[in-house]
C-alpha positions in Angstrom: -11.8 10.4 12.5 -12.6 12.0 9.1 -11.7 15.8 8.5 -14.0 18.1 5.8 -11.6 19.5 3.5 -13.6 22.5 1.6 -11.9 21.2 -2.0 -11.6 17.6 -1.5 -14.5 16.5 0.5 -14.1 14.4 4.1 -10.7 12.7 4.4 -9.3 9.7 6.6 -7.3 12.5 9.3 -4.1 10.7 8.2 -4.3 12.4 4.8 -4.3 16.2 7.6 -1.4 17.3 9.5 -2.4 19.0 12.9 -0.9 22.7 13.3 -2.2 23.7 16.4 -5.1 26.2 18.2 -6.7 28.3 16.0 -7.6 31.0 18.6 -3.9 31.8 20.2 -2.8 35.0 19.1 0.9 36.2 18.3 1.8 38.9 20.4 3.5 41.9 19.2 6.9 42.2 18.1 8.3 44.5 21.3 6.0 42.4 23.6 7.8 41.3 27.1 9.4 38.0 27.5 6.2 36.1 29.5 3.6 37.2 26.6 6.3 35.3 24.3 6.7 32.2 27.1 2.9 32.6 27.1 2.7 32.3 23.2 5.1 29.4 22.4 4.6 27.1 25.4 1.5 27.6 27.6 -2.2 25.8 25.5 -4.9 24.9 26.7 -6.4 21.6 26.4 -10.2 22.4 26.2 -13.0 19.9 26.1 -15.6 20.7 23.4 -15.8 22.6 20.8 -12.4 24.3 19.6 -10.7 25.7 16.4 -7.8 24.2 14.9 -5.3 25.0 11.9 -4.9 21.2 9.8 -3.2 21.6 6.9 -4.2 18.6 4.3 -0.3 17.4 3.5 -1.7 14.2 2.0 -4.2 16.1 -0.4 -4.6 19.4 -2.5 -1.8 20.6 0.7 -4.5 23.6 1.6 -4.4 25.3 5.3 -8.0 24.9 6.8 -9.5 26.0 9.9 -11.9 23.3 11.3 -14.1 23.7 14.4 -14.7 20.5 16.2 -15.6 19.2 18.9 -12.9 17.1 20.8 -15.5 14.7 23.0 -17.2 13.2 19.9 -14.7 14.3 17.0 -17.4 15.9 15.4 -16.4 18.6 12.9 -19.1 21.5 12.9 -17.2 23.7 10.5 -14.1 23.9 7.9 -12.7 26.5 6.2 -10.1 27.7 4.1 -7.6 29.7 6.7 -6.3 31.9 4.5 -9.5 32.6 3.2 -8.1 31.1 -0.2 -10.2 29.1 -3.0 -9.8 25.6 -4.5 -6.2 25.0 -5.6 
């Protein structure tokens, strides 16, 4: 699979570390103990298109948000996450 990085072009994924769903939300800081079980250990496992946080470790080490799709690996979208420029 090759990842888009926005500075460096497409990448072998080794170059990426994976960092999880891009659409889970932290809950608040007072928020109840099952919205924090919710947060840290219940995902989804969807199948199609989904965000994800990748940071490229192996490369200019930015955070990027890349949409894919997890059938075909396809990557429709990538972005800085931080809404950062180049490095």
């Amino acid at each position: 699979m090759r990842l888009l990085c926005p500075y460096c072009g497409w990448r072998a994924h080794e170059e990426f570390d994976h960092a999880g769903d891009a659409a889970v939300v932290r809950p608040q800081d007072d928020a109840d103990l099952a919205a924090w079980h919710a947060y840290v250990y219940l995902r989804s496992n969807p199948k199609g298109i989904c965000r994800e946080y990748w940071q490229h470790t192996r490369g200019c080490r930015s955070w990027l948000r890349i949409t894919r799709d997890t059938l075909t690996h396809e990557v429709i979208d990538s972005s800085f996450a931080t809404g950062q420029s180049a490095p």
